[in-house]
Structure formats: C-alpha cells, structure tokens
TIMI-2910 file (N, C-alpha, C, CB; in pm, 1 decimal, decimal comma, always signed):
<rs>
+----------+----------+----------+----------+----------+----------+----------+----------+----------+----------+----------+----------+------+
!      n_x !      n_y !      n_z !     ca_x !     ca_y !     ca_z !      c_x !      c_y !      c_z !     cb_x !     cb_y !     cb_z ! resn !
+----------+----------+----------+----------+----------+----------+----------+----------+----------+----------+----------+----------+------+
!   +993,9 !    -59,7 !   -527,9 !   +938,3 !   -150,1 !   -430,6 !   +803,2 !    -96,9 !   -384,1 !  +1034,5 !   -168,7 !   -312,2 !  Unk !
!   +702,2 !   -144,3 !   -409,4 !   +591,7 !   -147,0 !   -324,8 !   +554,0 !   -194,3 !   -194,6 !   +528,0 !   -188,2 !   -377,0 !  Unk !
!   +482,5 !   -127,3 !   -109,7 !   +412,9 !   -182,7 !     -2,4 !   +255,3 !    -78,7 !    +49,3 !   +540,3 !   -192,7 !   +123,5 !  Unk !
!   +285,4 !    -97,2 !   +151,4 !   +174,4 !   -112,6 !   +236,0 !   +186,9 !    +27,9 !   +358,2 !   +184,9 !   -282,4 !   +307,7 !  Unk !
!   +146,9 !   +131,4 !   +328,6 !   +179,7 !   +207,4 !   +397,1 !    +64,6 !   +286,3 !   +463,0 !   +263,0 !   +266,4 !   +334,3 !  Unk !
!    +63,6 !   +326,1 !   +623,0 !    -82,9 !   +326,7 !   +718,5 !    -49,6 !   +475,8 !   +723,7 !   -101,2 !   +223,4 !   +897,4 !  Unk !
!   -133,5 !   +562,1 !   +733,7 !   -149,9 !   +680,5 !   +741,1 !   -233,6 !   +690,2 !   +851,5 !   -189,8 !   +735,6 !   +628,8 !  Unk !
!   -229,9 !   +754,8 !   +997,3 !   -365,4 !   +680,1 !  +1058,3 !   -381,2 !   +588,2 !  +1051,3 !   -469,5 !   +698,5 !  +1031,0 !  Unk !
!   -522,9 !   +581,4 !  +1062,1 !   -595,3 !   +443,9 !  +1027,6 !   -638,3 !   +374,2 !   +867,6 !   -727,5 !   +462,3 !  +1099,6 !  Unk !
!   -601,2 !   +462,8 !   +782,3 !   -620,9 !   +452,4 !   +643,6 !   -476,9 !   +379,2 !   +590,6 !   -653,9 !   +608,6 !   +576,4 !  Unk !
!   -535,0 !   +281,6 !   +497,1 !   -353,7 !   +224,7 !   +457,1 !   -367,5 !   +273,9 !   +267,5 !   -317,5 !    -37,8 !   +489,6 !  Unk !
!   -275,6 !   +264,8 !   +223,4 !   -252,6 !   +321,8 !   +120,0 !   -132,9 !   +213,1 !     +9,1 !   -201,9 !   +470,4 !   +175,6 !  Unk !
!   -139,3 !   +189,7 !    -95,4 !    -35,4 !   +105,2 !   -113,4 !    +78,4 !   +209,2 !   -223,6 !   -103,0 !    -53,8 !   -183,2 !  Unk !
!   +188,1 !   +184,1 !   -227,5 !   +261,6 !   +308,9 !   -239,2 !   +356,7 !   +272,7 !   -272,2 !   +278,4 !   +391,7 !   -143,3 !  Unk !
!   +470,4 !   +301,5 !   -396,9 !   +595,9 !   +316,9 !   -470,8 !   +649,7 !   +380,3 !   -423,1 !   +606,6 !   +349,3 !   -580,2 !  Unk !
!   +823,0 !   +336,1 !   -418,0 !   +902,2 !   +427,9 !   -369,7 !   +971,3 !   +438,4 !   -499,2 !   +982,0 !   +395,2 !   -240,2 !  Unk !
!  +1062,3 !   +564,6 !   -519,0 !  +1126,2 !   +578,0 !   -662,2 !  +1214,3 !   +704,2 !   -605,5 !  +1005,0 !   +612,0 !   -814,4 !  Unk !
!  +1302,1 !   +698,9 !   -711,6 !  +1439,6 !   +790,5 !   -711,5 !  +1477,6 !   +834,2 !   -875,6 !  +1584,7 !   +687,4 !   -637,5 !  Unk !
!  +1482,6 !   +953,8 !   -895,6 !  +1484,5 !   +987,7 !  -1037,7 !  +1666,3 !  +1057,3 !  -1029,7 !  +1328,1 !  +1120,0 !  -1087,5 !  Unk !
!  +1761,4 !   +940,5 !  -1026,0 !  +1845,3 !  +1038,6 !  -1018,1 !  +1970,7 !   +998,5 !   -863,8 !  +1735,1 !  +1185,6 !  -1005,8 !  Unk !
!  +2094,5 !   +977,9 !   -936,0 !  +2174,2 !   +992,3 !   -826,9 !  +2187,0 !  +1098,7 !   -713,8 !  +2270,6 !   +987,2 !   -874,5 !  Unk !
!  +2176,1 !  +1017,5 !   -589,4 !  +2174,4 !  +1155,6 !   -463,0 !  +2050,7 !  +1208,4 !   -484,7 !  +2296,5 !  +1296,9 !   -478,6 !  Unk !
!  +1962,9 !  +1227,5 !   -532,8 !  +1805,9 !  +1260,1 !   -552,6 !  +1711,6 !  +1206,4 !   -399,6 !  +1744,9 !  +1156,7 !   -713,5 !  Unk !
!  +1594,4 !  +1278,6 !   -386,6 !  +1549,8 !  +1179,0 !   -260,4 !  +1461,3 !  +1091,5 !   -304,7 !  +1482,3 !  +1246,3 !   -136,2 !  Unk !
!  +1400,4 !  +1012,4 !   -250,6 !  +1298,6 !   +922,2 !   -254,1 !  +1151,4 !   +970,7 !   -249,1 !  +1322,0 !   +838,8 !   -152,8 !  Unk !
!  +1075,3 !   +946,3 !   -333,8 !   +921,1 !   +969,8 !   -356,0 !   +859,6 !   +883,5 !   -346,9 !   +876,7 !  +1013,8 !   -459,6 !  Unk !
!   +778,1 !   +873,1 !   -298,2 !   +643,1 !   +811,3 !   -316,9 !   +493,0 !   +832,6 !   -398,2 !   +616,1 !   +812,2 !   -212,7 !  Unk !
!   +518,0 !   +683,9 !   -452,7 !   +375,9 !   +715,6 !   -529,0 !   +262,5 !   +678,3 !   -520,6 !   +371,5 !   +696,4 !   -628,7 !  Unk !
!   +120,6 !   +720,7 !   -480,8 !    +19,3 !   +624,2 !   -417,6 !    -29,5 !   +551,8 !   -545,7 !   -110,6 !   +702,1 !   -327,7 !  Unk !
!     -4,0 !   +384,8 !   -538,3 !    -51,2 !   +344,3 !   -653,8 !   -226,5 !   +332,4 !   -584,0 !    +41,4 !   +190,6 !   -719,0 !  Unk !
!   -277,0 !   +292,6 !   -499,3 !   -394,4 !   +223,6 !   -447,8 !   -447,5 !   +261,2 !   -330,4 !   -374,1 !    +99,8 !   -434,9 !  Unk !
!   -579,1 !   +319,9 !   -289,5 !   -575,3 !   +358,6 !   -160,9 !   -707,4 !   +277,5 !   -114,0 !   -572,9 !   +524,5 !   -141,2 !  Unk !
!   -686,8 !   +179,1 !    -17,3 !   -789,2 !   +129,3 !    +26,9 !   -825,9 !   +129,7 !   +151,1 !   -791,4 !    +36,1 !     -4,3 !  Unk !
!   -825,1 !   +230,4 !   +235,2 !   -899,7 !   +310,0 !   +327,9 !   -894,6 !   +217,7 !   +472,6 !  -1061,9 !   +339,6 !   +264,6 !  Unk !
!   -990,9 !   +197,0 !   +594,4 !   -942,2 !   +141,2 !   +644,8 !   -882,7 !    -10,3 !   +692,4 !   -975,8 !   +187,5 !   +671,4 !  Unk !
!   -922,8 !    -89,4 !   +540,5 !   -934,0 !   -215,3 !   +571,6 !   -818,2 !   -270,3 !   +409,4 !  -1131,9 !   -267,5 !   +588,3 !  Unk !
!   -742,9 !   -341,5 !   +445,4 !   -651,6 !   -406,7 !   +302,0 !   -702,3 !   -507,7 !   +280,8 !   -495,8 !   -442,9 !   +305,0 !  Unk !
!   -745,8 !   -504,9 !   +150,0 !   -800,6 !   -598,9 !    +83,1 !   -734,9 !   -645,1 !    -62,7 !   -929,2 !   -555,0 !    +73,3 !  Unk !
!   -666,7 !   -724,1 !    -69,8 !   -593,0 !   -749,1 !   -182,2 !   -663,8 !   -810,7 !   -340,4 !   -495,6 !   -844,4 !   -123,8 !  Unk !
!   -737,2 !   -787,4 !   -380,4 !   -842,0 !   -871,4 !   -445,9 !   -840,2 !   -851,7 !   -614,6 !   -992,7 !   -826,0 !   -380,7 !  Unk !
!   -880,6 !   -950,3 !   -700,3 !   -812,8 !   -945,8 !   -818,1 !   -892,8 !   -789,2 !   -903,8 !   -836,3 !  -1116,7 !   -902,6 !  Unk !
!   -949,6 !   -746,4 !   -872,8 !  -1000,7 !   -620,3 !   -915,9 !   -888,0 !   -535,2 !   -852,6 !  -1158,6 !   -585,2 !   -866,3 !  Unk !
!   -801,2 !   -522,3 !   -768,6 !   -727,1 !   -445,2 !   -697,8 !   -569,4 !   -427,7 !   -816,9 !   -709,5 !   -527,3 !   -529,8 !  Unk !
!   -584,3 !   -557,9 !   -829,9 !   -462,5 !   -610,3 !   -893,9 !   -512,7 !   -574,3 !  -1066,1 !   -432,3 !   -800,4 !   -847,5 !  Unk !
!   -612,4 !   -606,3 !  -1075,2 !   -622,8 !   -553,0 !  -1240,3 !   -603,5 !   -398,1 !  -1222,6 !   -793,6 !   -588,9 !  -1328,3 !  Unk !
!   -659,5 !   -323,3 !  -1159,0 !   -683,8 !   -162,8 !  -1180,7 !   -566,6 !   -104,2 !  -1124,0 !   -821,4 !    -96,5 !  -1105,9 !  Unk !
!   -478,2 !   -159,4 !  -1068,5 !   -280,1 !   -130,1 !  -1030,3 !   -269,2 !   -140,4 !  -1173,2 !   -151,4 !   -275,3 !   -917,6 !  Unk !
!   -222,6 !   -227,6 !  -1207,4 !   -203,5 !   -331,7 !  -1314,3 !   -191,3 !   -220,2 !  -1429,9 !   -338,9 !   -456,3 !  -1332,4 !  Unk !
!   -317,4 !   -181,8 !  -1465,4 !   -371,4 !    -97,4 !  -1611,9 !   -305,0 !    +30,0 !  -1536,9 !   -583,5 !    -85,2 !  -1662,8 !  Unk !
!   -301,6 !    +97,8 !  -1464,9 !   -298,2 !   +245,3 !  -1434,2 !   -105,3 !   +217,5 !  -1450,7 !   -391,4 !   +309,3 !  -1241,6 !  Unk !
!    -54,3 !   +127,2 !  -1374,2 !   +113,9 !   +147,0 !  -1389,8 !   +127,1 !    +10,4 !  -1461,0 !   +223,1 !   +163,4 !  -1224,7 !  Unk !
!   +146,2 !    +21,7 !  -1574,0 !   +202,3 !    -85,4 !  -1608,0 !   +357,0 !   -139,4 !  -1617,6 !   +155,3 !    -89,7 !  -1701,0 !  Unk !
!   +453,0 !     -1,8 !  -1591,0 !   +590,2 !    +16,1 !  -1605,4 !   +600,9 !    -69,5 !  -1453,8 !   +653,6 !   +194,7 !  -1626,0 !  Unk !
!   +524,1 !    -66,5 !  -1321,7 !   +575,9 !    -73,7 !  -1197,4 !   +525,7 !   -211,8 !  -1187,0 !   +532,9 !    +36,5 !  -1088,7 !  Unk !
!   +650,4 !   -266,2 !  -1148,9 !   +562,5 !   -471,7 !  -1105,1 !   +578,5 !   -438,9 !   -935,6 !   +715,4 !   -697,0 !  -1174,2 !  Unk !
!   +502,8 !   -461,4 !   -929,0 !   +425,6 !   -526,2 !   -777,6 !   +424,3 !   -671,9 !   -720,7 !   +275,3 !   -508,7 !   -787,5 !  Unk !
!   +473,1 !   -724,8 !   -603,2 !   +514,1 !   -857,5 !   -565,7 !   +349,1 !   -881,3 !   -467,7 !   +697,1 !   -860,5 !   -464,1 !  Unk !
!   +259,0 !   -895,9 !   -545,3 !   +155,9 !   -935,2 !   -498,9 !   +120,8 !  -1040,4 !   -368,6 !   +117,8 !   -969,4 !   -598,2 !  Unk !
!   +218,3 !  -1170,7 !   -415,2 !   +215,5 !  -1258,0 !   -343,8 !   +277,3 !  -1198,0 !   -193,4 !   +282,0 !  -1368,3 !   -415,1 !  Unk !
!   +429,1 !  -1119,2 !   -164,0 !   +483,2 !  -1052,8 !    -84,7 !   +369,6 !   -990,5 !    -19,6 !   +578,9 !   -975,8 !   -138,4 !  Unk !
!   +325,4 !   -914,1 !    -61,8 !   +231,8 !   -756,0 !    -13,0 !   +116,7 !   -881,5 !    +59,8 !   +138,1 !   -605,2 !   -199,1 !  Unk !
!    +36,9 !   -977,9 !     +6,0 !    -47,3 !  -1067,0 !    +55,2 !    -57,2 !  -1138,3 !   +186,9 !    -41,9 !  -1140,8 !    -17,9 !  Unk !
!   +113,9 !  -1182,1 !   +182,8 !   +130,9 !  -1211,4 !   +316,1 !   +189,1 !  -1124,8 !   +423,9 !   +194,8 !  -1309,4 !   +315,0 !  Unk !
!   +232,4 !  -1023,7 !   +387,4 !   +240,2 !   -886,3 !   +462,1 !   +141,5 !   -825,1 !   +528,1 !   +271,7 !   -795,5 !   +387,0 !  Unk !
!    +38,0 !   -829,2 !   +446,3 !    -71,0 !   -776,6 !   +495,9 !   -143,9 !   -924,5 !   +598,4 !   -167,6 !   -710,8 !   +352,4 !  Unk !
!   -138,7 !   -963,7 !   +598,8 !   -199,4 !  -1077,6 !   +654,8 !   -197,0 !  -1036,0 !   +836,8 !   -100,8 !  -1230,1 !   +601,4 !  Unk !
!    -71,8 !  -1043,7 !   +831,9 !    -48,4 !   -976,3 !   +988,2 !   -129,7 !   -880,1 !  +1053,4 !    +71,0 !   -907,2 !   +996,7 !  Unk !
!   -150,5 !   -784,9 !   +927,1 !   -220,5 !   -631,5 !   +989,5 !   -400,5 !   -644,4 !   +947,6 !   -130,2 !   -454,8 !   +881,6 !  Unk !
!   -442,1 !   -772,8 !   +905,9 !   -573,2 !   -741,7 !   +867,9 !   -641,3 !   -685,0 !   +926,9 !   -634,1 !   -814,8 !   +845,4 !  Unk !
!   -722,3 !   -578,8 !   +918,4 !   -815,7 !   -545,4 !   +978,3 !   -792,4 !   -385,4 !  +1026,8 !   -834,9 !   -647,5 !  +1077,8 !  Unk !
!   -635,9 !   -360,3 !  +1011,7 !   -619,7 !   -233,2 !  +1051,7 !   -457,7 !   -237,3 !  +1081,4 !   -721,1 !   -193,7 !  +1178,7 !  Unk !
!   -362,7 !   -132,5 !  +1053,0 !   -260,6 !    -93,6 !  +1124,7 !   -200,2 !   -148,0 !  +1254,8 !   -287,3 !    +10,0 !  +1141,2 !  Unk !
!    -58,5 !   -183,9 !  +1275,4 !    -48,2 !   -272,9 !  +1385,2 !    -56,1 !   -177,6 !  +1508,0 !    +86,6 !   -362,4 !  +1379,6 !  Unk !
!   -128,9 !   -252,7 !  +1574,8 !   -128,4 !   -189,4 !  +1711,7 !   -309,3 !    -71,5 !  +1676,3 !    +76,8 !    -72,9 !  +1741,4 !  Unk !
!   -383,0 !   -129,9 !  +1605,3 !   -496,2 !    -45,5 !  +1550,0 !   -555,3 !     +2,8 !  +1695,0 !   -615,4 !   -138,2 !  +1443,0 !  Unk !
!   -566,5 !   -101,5 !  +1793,3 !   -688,6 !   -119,8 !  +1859,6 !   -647,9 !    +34,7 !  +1969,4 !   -708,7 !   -307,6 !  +1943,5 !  Unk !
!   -538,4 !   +124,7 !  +1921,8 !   -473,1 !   +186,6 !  +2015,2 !   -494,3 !   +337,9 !  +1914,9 !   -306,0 !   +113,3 !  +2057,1 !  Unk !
!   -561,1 !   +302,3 !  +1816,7 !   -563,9 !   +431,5 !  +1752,9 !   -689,1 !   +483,0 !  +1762,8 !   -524,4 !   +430,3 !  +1617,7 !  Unk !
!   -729,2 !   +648,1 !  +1718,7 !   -851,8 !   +711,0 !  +1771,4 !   -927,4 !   +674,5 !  +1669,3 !   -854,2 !   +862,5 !  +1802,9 !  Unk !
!  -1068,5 !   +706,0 !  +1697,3 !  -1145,7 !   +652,8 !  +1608,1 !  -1181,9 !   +800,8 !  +1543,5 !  -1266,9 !   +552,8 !  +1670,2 !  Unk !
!  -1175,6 !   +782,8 !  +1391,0 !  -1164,1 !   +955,6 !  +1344,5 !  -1338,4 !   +940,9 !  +1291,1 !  -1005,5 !  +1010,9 !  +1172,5 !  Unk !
!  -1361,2 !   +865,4 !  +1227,8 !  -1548,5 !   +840,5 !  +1235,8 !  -1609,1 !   +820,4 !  +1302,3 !  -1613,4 !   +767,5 !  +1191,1 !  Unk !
+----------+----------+----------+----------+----------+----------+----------+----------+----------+----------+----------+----------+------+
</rs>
C-alpha cells in the first residue's frame, strides 16, 4: 500500500512491505516531493519506471492529498525550518 507520508513539513510518498511472517513492516520511499504534493504525470511515469513490481492507486493518493494541499494537516502550526 502506498501513501502519503509528512515528515515535518516535507511529505514523502512511501511503501509499506513485510518480507515474511511475524517480520516487521518497512518502508520504502518511492517519491519525495518536499514541501508541497504534487501528483503530476511526470511523477507517475518516474514511480512507474523505478518500481514497476509496486502498483500505486493514483486516483486514491489524488484525492487524499487533496485535503492536505499545500502542506501537512494542521501545517499552519508547524515551524518554519527555511
């Protein structure tokens, strides 16, 4: 499963995976687009080519992000690190 994951103010888009019964969960950064999500078909080609094993619910992640444009929820409450 992919999503959308905020580090700070930086969001990152990110695989979760399990190699293995009782094993823990990893994460993998497929995409890191810094402080602003931008879903855009260059985003989606260069996922795309780099994992091709991992499908991504584009449309999902699109309207997910929709909510948080512009920054992490609750952004206007975070420090400004630049």
């Amino acid at each position: 499963m992919a999503y959308i994951r905020y580090k700070g103010p930086y969001a990152y888009l990110v695989y979760t995976e399990r190699f293995g019964e009782g094993s823990k969960v990893r994460q993998k950064v497929l995409y890191y687009f810094g402080r602003e999500v931008a879903i855009t078909d260059e985003v989606i080609a260069e996922v795309e080519a780099k994992f091709p094993d991992i499908e991504v619910d584009w449309g999902g992640l699109s309207a997910d992000t929709g909510r948080f444009s512009g920054g992490p929820p609750g952004s206007g409450d975070w420090l400004e690190w630049d």
